[in-house]
Phi, psi and omega in degrees: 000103202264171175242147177067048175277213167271333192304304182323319167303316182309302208271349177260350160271315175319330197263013167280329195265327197264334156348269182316331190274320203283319191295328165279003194265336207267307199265329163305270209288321199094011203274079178301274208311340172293293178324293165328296143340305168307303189295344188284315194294298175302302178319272197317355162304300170317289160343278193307276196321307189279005156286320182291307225276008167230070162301164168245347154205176194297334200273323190263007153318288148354286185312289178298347172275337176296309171300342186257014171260338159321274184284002150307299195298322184265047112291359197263295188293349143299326194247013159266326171335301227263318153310319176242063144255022167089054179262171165236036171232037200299331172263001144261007174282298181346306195277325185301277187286006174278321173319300178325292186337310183303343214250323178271337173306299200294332184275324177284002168256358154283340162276337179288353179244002156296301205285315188298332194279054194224000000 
């Protein structure tokens, strides 16, 4: 359980990026109800990781990477949501999720290999 890890970095520059994206969804598009989604689902990954690194056991370790690999995916499936719906910001969704991808490949071999060490 490392602290200040790359997920923890990672996953905290990303909900900086998904911020900056929701504000522009709010005030450009009007798309509230997405927009609330993204921001809830994209932030809380970063939440969650930076909750595991003072887990209280490996299982409950486990758990929060698992939730923030939970919540990767459904920001992956808000900002496909948000792409193929006609956005004109198409490479910032791009990056936007290329970004998401990195972060569920990452979470997911962190959670298999938690699981595996126990």
């Amino acid at each position: 359980m490392q602290e200040n890890g790359p997920s923890e970095a990672k996953s905290f520059e990303f909900a900086i990026l998904i911020v900056n994206f929701c504000e522009y969804l709010n005030k450009k598009k009007k798309a509230y109800v997405i927009s609330k989604q993204l921001l809830r689902s994209g932030t809380s990954i970063g939440a969650n990781i930076s909750e595991a690194q003072y887990a209280e056991s490996k299982k409950d370790f486990v758990h929060k990477m698992h939730i923030a690999l939970k919540e990767a995916r459904e920001t992956r499936y808000w900002l496909l949501i948000i792409n193929n719906s006609g956005c004109d910001k198409k490479e910032k969704v791009q990056e936007l999720l290329n970004n998401v991808n990195e972060l569920i490949k990452l979470l997911t071999a962190i959670v298999k290999t938690s699981k595996n060490n126990n």
